[in-house]
N, C-alpha and C positions, 0 to 999 in steps of 0.2 A: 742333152743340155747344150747351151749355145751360147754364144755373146757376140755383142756386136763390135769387128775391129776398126773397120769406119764405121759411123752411122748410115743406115742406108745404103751402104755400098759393098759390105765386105762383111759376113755373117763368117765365126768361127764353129765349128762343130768341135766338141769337146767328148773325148772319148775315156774312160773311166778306164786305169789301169787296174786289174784283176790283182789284189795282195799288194798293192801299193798306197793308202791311202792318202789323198790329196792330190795325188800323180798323173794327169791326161795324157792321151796324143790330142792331136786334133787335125783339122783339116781346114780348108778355106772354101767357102764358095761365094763369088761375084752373082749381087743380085741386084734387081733393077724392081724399084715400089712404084707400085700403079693405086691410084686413086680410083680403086674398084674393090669389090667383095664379091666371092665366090659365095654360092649356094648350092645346096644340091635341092630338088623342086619334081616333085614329081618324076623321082628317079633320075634327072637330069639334071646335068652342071649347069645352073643360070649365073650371069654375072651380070652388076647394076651399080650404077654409082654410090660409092662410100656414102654421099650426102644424104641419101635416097632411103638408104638400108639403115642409117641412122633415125633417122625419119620414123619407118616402119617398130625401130625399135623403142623409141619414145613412147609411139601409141599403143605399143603393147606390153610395155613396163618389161622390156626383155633386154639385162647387161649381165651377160654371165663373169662380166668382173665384179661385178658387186652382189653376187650372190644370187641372182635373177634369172634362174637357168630356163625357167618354163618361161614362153608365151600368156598373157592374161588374154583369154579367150573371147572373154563378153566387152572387147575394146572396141572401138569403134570402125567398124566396116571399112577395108581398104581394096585399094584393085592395083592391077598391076603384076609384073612380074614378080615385085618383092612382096606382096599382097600375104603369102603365105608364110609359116614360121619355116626358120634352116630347118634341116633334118639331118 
């Protein structure tokens, strides 16, 4: 579990005390957001622009926030890096 203590700047890690309920430690870590998305792609780490990978994900009906966790298959033919589904 985590929360953000700036936005975009300062991620809390929230550690669950053992027999204390509601109780954390936590930790801080300083992070820097990049206007990119990681993939993994034929066993390798691809990265491509958020805009891009949204794109890919329109045409194949794929938002694993709204419940859309597969790829729709018979979507229309793309190329490209982000051409194929994450894995």
């Amino acid at each position: 579990m985590a929360r953000w203590k700036k936005s975009g700047r300062t991620l809390e890690i929230l550690l669950p005390q053992f027999g204390k309920p509601g109780a954390f430690d936590s930790c801080e870590m300083q992070v820097d957001m990049k206007d990119s998305v990681y993939f993994k792609h034929n066993g390798m780490l691809d990265e491509e622009p958020a805009a891009k990978f949204k794109e890919w994900m329109a045409r194949h009906q794929y938002d694993p926030e709204k419940g859309k966790n597969l790829p729709v298959e018979d979507a229309p033919a793309a190329t490209g890096p982000g051409a194929n589904p994450p894995q």
